[in-house]
C-alpha positions in Angstrom: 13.4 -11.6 -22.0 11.2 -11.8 -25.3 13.9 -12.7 -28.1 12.4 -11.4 -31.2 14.7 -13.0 -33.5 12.7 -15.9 -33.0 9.5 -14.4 -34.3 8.7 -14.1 -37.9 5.9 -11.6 -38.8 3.3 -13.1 -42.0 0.5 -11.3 -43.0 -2.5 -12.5 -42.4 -3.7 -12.9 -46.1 -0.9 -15.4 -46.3 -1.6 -17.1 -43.2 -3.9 -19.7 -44.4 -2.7 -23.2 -42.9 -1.0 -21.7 -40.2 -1.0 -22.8 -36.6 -1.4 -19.7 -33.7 1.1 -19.4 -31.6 -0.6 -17.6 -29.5 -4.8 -16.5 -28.3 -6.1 -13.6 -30.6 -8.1 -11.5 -28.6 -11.3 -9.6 -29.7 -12.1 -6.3 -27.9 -16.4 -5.1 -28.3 -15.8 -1.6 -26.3 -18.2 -1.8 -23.3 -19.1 -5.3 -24.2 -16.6 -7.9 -23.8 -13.0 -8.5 -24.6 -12.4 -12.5 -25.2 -10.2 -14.9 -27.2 -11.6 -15.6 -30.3 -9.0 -18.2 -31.6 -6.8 -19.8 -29.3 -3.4 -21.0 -29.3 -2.8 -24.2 -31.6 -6.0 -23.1 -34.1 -5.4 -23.2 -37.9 -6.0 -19.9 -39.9 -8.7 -20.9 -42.7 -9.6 -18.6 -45.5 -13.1 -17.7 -42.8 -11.0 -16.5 -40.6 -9.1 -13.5 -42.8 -12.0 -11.1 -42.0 -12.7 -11.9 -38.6 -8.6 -11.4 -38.2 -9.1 -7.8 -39.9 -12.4 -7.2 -38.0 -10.2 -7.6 -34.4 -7.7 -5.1 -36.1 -4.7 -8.4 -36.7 -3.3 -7.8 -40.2 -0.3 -9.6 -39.1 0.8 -12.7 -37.3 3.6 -14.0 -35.2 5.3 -17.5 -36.1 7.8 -18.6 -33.3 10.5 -20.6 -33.7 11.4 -21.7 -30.4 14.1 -23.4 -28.6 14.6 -25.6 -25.1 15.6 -21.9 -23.6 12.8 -20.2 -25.1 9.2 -20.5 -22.8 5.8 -19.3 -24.4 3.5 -17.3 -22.5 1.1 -20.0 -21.4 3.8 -22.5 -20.0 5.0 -19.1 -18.6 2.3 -18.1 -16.5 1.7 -21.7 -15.4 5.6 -22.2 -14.0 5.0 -18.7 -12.2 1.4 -19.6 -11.0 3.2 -22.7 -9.6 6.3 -21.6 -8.4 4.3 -18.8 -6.0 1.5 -20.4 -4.6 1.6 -21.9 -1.2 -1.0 -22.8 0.8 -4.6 -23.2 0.3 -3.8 -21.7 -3.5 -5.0 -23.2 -7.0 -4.2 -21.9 -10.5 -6.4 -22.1 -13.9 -4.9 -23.3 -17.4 -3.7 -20.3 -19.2 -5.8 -17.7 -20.9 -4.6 -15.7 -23.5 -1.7 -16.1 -21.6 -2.7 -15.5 -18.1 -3.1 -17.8 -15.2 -5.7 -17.2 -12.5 -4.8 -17.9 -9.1 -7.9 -18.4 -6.7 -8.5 -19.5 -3.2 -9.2 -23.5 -2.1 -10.4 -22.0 1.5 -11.8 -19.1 3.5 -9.3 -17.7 5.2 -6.6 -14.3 4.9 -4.6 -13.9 2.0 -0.7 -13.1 2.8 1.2 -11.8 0.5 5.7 -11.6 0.9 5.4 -8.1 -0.5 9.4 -8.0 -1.0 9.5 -10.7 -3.0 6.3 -9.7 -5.3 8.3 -6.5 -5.7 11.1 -8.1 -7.0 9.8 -10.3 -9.0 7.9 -7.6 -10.8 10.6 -5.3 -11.4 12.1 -7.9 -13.6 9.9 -5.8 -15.8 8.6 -8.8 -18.4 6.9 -10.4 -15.7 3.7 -9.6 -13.8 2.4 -11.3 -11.1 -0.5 -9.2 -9.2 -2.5 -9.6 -6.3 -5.1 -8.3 -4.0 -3.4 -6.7 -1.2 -2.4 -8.7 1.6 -4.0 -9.3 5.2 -7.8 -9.7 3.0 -10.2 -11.7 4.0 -11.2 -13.8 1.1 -13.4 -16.4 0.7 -13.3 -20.0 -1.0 -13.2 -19.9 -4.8 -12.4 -15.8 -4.8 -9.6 -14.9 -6.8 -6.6 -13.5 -4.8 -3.9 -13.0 -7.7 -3.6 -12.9 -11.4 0.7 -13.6 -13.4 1.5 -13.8 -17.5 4.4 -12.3 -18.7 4.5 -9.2 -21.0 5.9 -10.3 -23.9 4.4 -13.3 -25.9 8.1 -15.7 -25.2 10.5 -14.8 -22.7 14.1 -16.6 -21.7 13.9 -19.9 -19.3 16.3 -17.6 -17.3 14.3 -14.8 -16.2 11.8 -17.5 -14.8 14.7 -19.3 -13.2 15.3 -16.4 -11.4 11.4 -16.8 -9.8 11.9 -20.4 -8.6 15.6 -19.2 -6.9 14.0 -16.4 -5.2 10.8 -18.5 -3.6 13.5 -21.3 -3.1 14.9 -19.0 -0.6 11.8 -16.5 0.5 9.0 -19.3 0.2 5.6 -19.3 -1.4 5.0 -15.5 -2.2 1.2 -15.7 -1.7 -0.6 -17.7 1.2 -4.1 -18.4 2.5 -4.4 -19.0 6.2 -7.5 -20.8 7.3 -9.9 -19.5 9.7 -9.4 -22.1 12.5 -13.2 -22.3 13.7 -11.9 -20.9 17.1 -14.4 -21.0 20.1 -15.1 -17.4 21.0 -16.6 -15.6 24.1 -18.5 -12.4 24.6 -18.6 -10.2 27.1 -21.0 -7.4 26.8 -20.5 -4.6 29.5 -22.5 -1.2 30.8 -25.2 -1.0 33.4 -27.6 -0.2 31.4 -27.6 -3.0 29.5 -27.2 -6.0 32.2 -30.1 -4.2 34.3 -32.7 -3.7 30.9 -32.8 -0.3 30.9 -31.4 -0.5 27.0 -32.0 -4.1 24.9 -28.6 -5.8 24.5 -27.8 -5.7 20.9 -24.8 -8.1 20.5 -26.5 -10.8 18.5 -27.5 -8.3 15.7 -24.0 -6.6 15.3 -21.1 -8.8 16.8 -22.9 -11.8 17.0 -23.3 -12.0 13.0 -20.0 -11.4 12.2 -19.1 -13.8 14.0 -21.4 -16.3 12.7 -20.3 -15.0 8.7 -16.5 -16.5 9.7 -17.8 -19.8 11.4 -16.5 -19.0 14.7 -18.1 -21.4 17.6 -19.8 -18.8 20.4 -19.3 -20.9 23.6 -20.0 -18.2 25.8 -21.8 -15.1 26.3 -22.6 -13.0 29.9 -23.8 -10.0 30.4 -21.6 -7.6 33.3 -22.5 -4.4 34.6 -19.8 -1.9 35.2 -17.6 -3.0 37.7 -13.7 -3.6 37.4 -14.6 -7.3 39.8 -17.5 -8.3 37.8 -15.7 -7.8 34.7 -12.7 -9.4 35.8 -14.4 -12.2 36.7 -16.6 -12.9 33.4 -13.1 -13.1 31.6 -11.7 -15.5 34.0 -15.0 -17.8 33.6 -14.9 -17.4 29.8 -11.4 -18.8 29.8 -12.3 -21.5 32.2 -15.0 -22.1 30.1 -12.5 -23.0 27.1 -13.0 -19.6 25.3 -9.8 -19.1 22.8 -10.8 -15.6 21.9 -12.6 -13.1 24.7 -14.7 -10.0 23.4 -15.5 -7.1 25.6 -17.6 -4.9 23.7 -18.2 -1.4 25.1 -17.1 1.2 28.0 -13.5 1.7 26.5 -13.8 5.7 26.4 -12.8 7.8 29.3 -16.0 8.6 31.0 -16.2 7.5 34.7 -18.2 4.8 34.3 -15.9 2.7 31.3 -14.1 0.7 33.4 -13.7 -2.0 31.1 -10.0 -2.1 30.7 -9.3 -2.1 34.5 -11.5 -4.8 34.4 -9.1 -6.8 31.7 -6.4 -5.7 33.4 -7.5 -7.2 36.9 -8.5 -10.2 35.6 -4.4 -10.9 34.3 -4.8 -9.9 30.9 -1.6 -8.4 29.7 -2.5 -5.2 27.5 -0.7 -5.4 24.6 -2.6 -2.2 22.5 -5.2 0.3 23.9 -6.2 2.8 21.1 -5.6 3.1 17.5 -5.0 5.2 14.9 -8.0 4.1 13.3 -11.7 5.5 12.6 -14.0 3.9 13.6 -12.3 1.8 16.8 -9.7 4.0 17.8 -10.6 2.6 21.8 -9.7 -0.8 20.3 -8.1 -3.1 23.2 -6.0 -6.1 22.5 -4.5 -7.9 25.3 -3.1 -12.0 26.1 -4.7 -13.7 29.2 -2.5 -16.9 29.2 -2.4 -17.8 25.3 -6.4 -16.7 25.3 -6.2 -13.2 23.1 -8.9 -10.6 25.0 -10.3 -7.7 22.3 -11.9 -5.1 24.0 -14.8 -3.2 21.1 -15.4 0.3 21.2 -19.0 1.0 21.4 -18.9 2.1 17.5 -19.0 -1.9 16.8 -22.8 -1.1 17.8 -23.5 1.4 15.1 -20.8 1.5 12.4 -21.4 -1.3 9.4 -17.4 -1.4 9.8 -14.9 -1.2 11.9 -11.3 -1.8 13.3 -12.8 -5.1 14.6 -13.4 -6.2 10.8 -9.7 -5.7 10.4 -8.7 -7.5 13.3 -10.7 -10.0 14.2 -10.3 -12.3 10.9 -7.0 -12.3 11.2 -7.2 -13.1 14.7 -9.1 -16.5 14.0 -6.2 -17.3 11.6 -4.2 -17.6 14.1 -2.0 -14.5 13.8 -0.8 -12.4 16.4 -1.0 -9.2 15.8 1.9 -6.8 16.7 1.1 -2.7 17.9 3.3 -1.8 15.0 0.8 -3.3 12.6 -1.9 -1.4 14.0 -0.4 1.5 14.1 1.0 1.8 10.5 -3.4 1.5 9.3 -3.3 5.1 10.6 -2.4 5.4 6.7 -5.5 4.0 5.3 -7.2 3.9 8.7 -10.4 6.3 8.3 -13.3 4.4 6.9 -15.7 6.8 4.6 -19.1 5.3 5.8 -20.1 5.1 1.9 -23.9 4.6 1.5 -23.0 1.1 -0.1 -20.6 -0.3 1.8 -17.9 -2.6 -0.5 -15.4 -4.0 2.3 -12.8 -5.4 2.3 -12.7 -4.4 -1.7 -12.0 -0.3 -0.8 -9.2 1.5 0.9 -9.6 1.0 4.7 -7.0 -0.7 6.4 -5.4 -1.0 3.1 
């Protein structure tokens, strides 16, 4: 906690010669807020107005003590203590410490122990929520501490919880999987409608580096289908996409054409708008995702949620799905800012 009796409070007319102890921050409403001293700068008789212009009349000394940390070594201990991997922290700004990703990948975030180490109350560590896609060099979390010292304690009490927990935020890598396609309906393997894959599918993904090995048209038939996923596998293929004829009309035979193949269905449909015919099933170790034909017209979709997640290499449990009923409905906004807005958050 911040021990006060080791501040002393000096007005800033008799400051002259003094040493900051902390970053004095100037605040230009709708303009910027930045540090115009930082910590370790000597007050000179120039700096008296700008001090009164950014409202400081009065300034902290500290007197501190080996149990005693300042906010800067603060946030960096904290920074340090709960990154794991594919993390980096900045130096300390005006007492807080940045915490950005090294790769592209999905941030994960151990909720339970974020939770407790913010309800010590003079500590904040915040992040984006967890199960994002983020990209190399995006910041994923932000820690300082509330008060401008606190007690060596308090942060002990960080390093013994991740000691036991582990790193509280993570990156996982995408893993460059090799990916095949499998895009079904009649009316698309015989002409009668241009296949659209590359143009939808096909760029996403391109945008997460993912190798295309393989990609087949099949009309619909439960023996056709069934046997393009068997030759994608054969072909290497560590993720299969089936994209269409999911609903219930006659003709969507799709899943009976995963199912015939040996796919074991671990999900069909979802509590989530677009892509509530979503399909995810395990053909020996090969995961098979079966795309309702919004993928085809919606900007996003359940896939978006899925599919990087997917190429991280996590498994992805019906449970999980089903609880992104509660944030599940996508608003189509006319300019779309996923993953930064509500859905499947």
């Amino acid at each position: 906690m911040c021990n006060e009796k080791k501040h002393k409070t000096i007005s800033v007319y008799s400051s002259v010669g003094t040493v900051l102890s902390h970053d004095i921050t100037q605040v230009l409403p709708g303009k910027s807020k930045s540090a115009i001293f930082k910590r370790g700068h000597v007050i000179s008789e120039q700096d008296i107005p700008v001090l009164e212009s950014c409202g400081k009349l009065n300034l902290l000394v500290l007197d501190l003590d080996e149990e005693t940390i300042h906010e800067d070594e603060a946030a960096l201990r904290i920074a340090r203590t709960v990154c794991g991997k594919g993390l980096r922290y900045s130096p300390p700004s005006e007492g807080k410490s940045d915490i950005s990703a090294e790769v592209s990948g999905v941030l994960k975030v151990d909720i339970s122990a974020l939770m407790k180490i913010n309800s010590l109350g003079d500590v904040c560590l915040a992040t984006r929520k967890s199960t994002i896609p983020v990209k190399k060099n995006q910041q994923v979390a932000g820690t300082r501490i509330i008060p401008l010292t606190i007690d060596s304690s308090r942060l002990d009490y960080v390093d013994n919880l991740v000691a036991k927990t582990g790193p509280v935020i993570n990156i996982l890598p995408y893993k460059n999987m090799k990916v095949a396609a499998i895009v079904t309906g009649s009316e698309i393997a015989t002409g009668l409608i241009e296949d659209q894959f590359e143009n939808y599918v096909g760029k996403k993904i391109q945008e997460y580096n993912a190798e295309l090995i393989f990609k087949e048209l099949a009309t619909d038939s439960v023996d056709v289908i069934a046997k393009k996923i068997r030759e994608a596998k054969e072909a290497g293929a560590e993720i299969i996409l089936l994209t269409g004829g999911l609903s219930i009309d006659a003709d969507d035979v799709t899943r009976q054409g995963v199912r015939a193949a040996g796919t074991t269905i671990q999900l069909y449909g979802t509590p989530v708008l677009p892509g509530a015919m979503f399909l995810i099933g395990y053909l020996d170790g090969v995961t098979v995702l079966g795309l309702p034909a919004c993928v085809f017209h919606s900007h996003i979709t359940l896939f978006d949620l899925v599919f990087p997640r997917v190429l991280a290499g996590e498994k992805i449990s019906p449970e999980e799905i089903y609880s992104l009923g509660h944030g599940g409905l996508c608003l189509n906004c006319p300019t779309c800012v996923f993953p930064n807005c509500s859905f499947g958050r």
